[in-house]
N, C-alpha and C positions, 0 to 999 in steps of 0.2 A: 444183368446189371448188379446182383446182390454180390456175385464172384470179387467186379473190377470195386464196389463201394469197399470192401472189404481190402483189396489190396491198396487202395489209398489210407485207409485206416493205418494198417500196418505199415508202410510207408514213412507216415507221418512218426507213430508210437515207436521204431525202431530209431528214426532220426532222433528225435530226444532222448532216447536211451543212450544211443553214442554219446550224448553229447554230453547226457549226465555222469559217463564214465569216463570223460576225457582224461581224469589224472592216469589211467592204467590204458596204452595205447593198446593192449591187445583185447581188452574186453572191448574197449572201445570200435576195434574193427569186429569183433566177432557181431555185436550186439547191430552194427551198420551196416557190410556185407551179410553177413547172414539175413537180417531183416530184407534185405531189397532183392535175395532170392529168392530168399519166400514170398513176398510180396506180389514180384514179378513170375513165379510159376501159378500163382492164384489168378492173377490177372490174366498171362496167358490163356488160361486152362477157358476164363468167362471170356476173352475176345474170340479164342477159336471157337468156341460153343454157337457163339452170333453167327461168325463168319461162315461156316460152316452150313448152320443151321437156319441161315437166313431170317430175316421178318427186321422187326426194329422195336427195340426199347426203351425205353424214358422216364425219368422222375424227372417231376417237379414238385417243388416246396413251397409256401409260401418265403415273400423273401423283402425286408423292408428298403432295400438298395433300391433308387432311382431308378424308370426306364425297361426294368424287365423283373422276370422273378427266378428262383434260381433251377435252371431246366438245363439238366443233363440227360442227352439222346446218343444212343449208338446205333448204328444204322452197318451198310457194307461197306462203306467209306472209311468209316471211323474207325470198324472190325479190324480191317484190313491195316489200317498206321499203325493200330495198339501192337500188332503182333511183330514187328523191328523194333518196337520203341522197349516190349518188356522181352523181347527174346536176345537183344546186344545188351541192356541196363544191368538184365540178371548173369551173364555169361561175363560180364566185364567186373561185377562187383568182387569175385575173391580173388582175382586177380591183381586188384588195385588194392587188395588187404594184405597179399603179400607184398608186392610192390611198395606201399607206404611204409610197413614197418623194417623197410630196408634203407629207407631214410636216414635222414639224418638228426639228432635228437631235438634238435631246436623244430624240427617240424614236426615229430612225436607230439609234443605238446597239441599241435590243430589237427590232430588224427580225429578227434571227437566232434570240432566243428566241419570238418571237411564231409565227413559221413552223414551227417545233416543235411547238409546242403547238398552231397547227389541224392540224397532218397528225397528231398525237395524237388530236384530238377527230374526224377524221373515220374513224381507227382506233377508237379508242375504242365509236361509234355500230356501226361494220360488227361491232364483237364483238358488242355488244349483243344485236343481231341473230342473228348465227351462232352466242350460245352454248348448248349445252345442258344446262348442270352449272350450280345456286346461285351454286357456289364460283367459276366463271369468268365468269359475269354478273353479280356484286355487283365482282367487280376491276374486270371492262371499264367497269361504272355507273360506279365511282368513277377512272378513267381522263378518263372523259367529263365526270364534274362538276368536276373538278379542272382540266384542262385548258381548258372552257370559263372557268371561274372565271378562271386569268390571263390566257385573252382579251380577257376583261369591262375588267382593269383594267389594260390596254395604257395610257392617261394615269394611271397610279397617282400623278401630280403633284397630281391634281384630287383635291381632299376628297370630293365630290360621287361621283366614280369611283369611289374608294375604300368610302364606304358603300353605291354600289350594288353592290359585289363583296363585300363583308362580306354584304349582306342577302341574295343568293343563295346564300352559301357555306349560311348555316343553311338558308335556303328546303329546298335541295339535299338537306341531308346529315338533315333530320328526315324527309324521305321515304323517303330512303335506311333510316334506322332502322325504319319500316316495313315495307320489301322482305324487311329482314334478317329480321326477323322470320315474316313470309309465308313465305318460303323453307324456313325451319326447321320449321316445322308444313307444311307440305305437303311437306315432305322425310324427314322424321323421320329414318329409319336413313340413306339417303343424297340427296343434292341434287341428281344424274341427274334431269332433268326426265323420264326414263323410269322412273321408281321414282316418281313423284307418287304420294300416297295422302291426298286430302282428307279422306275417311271422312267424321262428319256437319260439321266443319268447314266445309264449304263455304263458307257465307254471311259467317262471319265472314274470309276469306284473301281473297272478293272484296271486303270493306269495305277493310280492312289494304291488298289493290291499288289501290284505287279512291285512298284518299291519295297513299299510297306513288307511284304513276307518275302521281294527277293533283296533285301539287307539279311535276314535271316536266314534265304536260303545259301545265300553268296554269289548273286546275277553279277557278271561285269557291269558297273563298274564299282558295285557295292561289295564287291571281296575282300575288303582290305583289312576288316578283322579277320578273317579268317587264318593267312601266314604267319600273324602275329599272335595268336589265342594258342593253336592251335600246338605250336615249339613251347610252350609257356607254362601249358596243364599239365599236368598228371597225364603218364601214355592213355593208362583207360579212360578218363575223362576225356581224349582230346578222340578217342576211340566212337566214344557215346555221343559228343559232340559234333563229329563229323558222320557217324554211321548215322544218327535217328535223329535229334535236335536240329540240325537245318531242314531236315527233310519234312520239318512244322511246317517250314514255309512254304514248302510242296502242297502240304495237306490244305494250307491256309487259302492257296490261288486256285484248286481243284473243290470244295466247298463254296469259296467264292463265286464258283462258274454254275454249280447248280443253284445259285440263289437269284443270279442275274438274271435268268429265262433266256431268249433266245440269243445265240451268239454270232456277231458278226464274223465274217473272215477275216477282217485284219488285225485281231485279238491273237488269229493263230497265226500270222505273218509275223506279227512284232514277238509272238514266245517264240519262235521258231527263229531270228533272226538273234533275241536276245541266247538261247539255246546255243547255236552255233560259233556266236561269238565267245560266250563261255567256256566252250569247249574247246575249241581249237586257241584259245590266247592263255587258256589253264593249264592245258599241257605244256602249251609253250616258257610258259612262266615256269613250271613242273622241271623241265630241261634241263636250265640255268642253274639251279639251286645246288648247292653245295652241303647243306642242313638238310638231314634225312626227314626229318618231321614238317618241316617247310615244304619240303619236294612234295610230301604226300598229302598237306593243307591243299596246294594249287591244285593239285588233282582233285580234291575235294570240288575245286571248281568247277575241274574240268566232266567229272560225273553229272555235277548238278545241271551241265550243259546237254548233256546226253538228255536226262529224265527232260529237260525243257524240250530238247527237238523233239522227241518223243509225244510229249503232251503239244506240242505245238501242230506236228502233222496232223495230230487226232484231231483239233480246231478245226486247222483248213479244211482236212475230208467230212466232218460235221458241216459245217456250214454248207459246204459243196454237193453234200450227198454223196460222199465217195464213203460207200459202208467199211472197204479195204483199209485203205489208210488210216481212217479213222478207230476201228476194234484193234489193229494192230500199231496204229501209232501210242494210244492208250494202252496196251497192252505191254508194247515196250517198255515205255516210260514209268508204268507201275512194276511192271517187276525190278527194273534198272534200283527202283527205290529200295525193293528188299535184297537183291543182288549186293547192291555199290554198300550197303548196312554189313553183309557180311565178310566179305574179302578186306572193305576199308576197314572194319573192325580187327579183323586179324592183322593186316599190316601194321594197323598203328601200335598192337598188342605186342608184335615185334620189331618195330625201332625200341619200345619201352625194352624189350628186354637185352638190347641191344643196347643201350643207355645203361640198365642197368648191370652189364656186365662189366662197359667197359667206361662209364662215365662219360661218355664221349657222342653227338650224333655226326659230326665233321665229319663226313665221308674220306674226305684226302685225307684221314687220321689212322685209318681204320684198315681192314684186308686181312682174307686169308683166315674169316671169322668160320669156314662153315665147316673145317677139321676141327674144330674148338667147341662150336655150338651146332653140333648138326639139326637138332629136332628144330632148332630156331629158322636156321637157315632152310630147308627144306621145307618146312609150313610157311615162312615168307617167301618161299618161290611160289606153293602156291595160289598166294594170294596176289603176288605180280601176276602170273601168269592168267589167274581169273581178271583182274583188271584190266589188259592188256587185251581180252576180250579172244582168247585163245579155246580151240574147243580141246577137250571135252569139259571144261568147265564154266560158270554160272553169268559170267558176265558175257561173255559171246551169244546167250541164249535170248536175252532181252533186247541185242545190240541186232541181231542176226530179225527178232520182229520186223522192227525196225525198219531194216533194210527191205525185208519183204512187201510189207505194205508200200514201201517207195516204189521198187523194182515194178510192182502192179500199179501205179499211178502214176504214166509217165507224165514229165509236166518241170515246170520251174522247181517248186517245192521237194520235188521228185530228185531233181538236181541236185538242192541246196543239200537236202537228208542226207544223201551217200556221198558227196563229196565232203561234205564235213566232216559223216562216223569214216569216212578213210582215211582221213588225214589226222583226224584224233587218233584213231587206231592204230597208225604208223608211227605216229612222235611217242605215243603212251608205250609201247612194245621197245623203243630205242629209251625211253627214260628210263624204263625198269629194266631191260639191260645192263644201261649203268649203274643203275642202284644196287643192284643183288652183283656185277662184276666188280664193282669197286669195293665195296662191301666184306662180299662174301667169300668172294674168289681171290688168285693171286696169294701175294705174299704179306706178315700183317708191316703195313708202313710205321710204325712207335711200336717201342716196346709199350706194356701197357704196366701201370702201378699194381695190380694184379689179374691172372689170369683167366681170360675169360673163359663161363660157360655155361651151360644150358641152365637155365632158372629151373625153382621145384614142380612137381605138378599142380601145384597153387596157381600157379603161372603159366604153365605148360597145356593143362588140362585143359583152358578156356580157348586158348589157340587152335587144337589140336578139334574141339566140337565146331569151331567156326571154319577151319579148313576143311572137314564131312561135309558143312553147309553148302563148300562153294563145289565139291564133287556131287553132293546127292543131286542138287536141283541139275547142273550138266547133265548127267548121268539118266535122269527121268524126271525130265522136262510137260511132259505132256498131261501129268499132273497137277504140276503147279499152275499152265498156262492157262488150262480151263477154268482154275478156280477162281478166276478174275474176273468170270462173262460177268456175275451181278455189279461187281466195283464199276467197270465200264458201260454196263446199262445205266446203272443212276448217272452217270456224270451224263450220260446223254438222252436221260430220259425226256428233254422238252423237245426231243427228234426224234424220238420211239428206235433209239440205236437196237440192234439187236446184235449182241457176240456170239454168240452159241457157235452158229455154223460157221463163221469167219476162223474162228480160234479152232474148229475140229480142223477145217481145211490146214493151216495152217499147223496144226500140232504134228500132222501127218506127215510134214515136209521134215520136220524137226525128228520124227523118229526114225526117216531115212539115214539123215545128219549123224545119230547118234551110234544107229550102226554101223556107219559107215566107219566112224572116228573109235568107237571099241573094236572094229576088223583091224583097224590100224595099229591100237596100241598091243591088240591081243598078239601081231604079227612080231611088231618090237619086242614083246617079252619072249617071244618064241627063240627068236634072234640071240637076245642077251644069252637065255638060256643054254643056246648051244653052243654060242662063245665061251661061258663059262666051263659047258662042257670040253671041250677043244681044250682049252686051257688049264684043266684041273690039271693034267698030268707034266706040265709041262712049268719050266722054273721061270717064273715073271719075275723081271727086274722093273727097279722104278731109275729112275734117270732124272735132270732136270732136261725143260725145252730148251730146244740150241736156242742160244741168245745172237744170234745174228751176228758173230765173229767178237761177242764183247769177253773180254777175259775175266775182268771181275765183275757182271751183274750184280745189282741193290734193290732194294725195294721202290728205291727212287727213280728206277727208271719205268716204272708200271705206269700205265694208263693212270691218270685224274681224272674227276669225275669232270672237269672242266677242259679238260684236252681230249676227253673220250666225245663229249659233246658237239666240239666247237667246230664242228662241218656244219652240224644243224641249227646252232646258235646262228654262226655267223650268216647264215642265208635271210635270218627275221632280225638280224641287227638294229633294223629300226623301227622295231616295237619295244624289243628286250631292251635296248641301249645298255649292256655289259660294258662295265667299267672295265681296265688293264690297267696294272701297276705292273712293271715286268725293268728287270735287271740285266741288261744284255751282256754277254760273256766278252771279255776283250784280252788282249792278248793271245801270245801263243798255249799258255799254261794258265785257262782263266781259274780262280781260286773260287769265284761264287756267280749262281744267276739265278735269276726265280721271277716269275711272273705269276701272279695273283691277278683274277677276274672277281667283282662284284656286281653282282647283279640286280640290277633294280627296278621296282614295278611303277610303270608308265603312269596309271590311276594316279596314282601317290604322290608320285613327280611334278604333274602338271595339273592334278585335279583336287586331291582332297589338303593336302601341305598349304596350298595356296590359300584354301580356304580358312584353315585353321588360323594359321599366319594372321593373316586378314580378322578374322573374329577376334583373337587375340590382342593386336592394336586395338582394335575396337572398345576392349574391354578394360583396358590402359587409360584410354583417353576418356571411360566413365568412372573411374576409380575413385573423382572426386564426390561422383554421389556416396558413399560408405565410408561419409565423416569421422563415425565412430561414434555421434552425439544420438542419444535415445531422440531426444524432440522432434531431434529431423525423421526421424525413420518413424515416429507418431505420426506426422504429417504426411510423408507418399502413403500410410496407410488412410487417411483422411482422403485427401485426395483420390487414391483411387475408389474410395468407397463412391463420394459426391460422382464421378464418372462415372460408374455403374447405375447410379439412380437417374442419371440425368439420361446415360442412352436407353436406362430400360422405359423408363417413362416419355420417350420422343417415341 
């Protein structure tokens, strides 16, 4: 506990240092990133010590705040979140210090409040975690959303920024109003997570949760901050934000479930239902997108859908007594969280750098980036290819549980699990496809203002340790899978779960897997090898590919990221509803044509617009109460004072 007290400290003490050196932006970032890697190697150092080392520890202080006092606990649970939350914060901080000071000088100037404000979000997150009082996990929540909030809108010049920091602040703060409430009925007399008393509430505090942390985590249909935050931040912020920061909300509904005591089945029906809808309508939304940083926001959904099936099967097999599904649907589900932390991390790390080469994330802009930027390009395959859930790397490890625990429980749920991660699986591997061919491959479609390439290893550097992440864990799997028996004993400890022997059985299949998949590669490199040899002696020409009888080939005749797609668009046309704007060629000698798709998210459309809209009017037609005159606004205070004495004393 003294390790992670100490890395808040620092935290804090670097944040104001930034911020007091805001006139000179580079002390400014040294003083902000450098602070929150130290911070965060300290903090590490005291979560893996827990995690590791097992037991549970805790301060409490006295504390004169209402309701509780202030008690921070760390336990296997919490060991476990701290170690994605400081091991992407710290890995993304000097990469966002080079990153920033490539800026532009008008945002030089918020170089000193922006460094504040992540070493706040990345405090912010660690309380989260560490607290055990309402009263000091509703502060740290809103620490977190606040401070993510003016990260979001670091270009607050941009109208665009701007509503995407306005639509998260509500996102946020109506989840928020949820928790607050939760809190309050499961706390009743005091808000000591040790004083929990669900009594028959239960089912409804895990509904009230399931909002409440899935707005933050980004459940359908509350994703709708997220495509908009997430194009909007700073790449490392949107990196931090989608790799560890939603995945609060993970932590928020798995705490919530040991505090409930015993769990019904259709708690793991509805995450498992909610899970799969996320998944498979994230990728789908993921497809459609034309904006690199967008495409990998919906993905962001479309993971948080995985870690839900994941924790959702664990429910059902909990409740049911299926030990299988259950060690290994938790088992999924938790690593998916540090897995989708890593790879998402590297991706978003290379659109940034991809932005920052070529000012641009419009995919139809762009091509032909990875003779230009190879280290870029090559560490974003692979992190596609880790996403896409391909072995020998880190995401097909947690996804591949997964499957196992279903395969061993045949059944409905059994169903839903692998027919979902297959179809996730299938549209994620065709997105990233397109992403990294349109991208990276081919010819570049614009000349660029200047030419792109590879960023310094400021930039480089942080890419290059989260692409090892997504190979080590692949590579020697059967390490990391054990070390989760305690995390998933406690979530199941009101049913005496036992992991141990579930996860040996199970690692044993996985080191089958793993040889099996290095016989393979080590075969391929054999191959290459002796092609090269074959070939050394021999004069290689390079050629272009026959273009199909065309005589002058252009750039514009290459695959779009929206003509590469639109087999599979067009098959869920009516969920996506993709707009067309399109020019048809007429004449014999047409001079121009072009068609342009927009694509738009259904939620939006018909769900939260409407709503907005609606409050809106609303707020029109009370306009006349903010006369402007003080007397009056003396008087609703009157009044509502007289209404509080009148219903407390009825």
């Amino acid at each position: 506990m003294t390790l992670l007290l100490v890395s808040l400290g620092l935290l804090l003490a670097s944040g104001l240092a930034s911020l007091a050196t805001a006139r000179w932006p580079r002390a400014a970032s040294v003083c902000g990133a450098g602070g929150a890697v130290a911070a965060c190697l300290i903090g590490l150092a005291g979560a893996m010590t827990i995690f590791i080392g097992g037991g549970v520890e805790q301060l409490v202080l006295p504390w004169s705040a209402p309701f509780g006092s202030l008690h921070l606990r760390v336990d296997a649970l919490s060991a476990f979140f701290l170690l994605p939350i400081f091991g992407l914060s710290g890995i993304a901080a000097p990469y966002g210090a080079a990153y920033l000071l490539g800026s532009t000088r008008q945002q030089h100037a918020s170089i000193g409040a922006h460094w504040l404000f992540y070493n706040l979000l990345i405090a912010g997150m660690v309380t989260v975690v560490l607290a055990w009082s309402g009263v000091l996990f509703l502060i740290a929540w809103e620490v977190m959303s606040l401070a993510s909030y003016f990260l979001v809108t670091f270009r607050h010049e941009e109208q665009s920024v701007r509503r995407a920091g306005w639509t998260y602040l509500v996102a946020t703060h109506v989840g928020t109003a949820f928790l607050f409430v939760m809190l309050l009925l499961l706390g009743r007399d005091s808000l000591d997570f040790d004083s929990a008393s669900p009594g028959a509430l239960g089912g409804v505090l895990f509904i009230f949760a399931i909002i409440g942390f899935g707005a933050k985590a980004g459940f359908m249909p509350m994703h709708v901050w997220l495509p908009e935050a997430h194009p909007a931040a700073p790449s490392h912020v949107s990196a931090v934000m989608s790799g560890v920061m939603i995945k609060t909300g993970i932590y928020g509904i798995l705490r919530t479930l040991t505090l409930l005591g015993p769990i019904p089945e259709w708690w793991g029906w509805l995450l498992l239902g909610i899970g799969a809808t996320s998944g498979v309508l994230g990728v789908l939304f993921a497809l459609a997108q034309h904006d690199l940083k967008k495409l990998l926001a919906y993905h962001s959904v479309e993971n948080i859908g995985i870690i839900a099936i994941g924790i959702g099967a664990g429910l059902i097999g909990l409740s049911t007594g299926n030990n299988t599904l259950a060690v290994l649907g938790f088992a999924g589900g938790l690593l998916h969280v540090v897995n989708h932390a890593i790879f998402k991390g590297l991706l978003f790390l290379g659109a940034g750098s991809v932005l920052h080469a070529t000012r641009t994330l419009e995919m139809d802009r762009l091509g032909g980036l990875l003779r230009r930027m190879p280290w870029t390009g090559s560490l974003f395959l692979i992190g596609a290819l880790a996403i896409s859930a391909l072995p020998p790397l880190n995401g097909f490890i947690s996804e591949f549980l997964i499957y196992v625990g279903a395969l061993q429980s045949p059944g409905v749920a059994a169903a839903i699990v692998i027919g979902s991660l297959a179809l996730i699986g299938g549209l994620a591997a065709a997105c990233f496809t397109k992403a990294f061919g349109v991208v990276f491959l081919g010819a570049p479609r614009e000349k660029m203002e200047v030419e792109p390439h590879d960023p310094g290893w400021l930039m480089r550097g942080p890419m290059v340790i989260l692409a090892l992440g997504c190979v080590i864990i692949g590579a020697a799997p059967v390490v990391f899978v054990k070390m989760l028996a305690p995390v998933i004993d406690q979530i199941g400890a009101n049913s005496s779960l036992q992991a141990s022997d579930t996860l040996s059985t199970a690692s044993a299949s996985l080191s089958h897997i793993v040889v099996g998949t290095g016989s393979v590669i080590v075969l391929a490199a054999l191959l290459a090898a002796l092609r090269w040899r074959l070939l050394s002696r021999r004069t290689v020409t390079r050629c272009q590919t026959w273009g199909c009888g065309y005589a002058q080939p252009t750039p514009r005749m290459q695959y779009t990221s929206s003509s590469y797609a639109k087999p599979i668009t067009s098959l869920f046309q009516v969920v996506l509803r993709i707009k067309q704007k399109q020019t048809r060629p007429t004449g014999l000698y047409p001079k121009e044509a072009s068609l342009q798709t927009h694509p738009t998210d259904l939620f939006v459309n018909l769900v939260f617009r409407p709503i907005f809209e609606g409050v809106t009017r609303l707020c029109r037609k009370l306009r006349w109460l903010q006369s402007g005159h003080v007397h009056l606004y003396v008087l609703y205070i009157l009044l509502t004072f007289l209404t509080l004495m009148v219903w407390k004393l009825a």
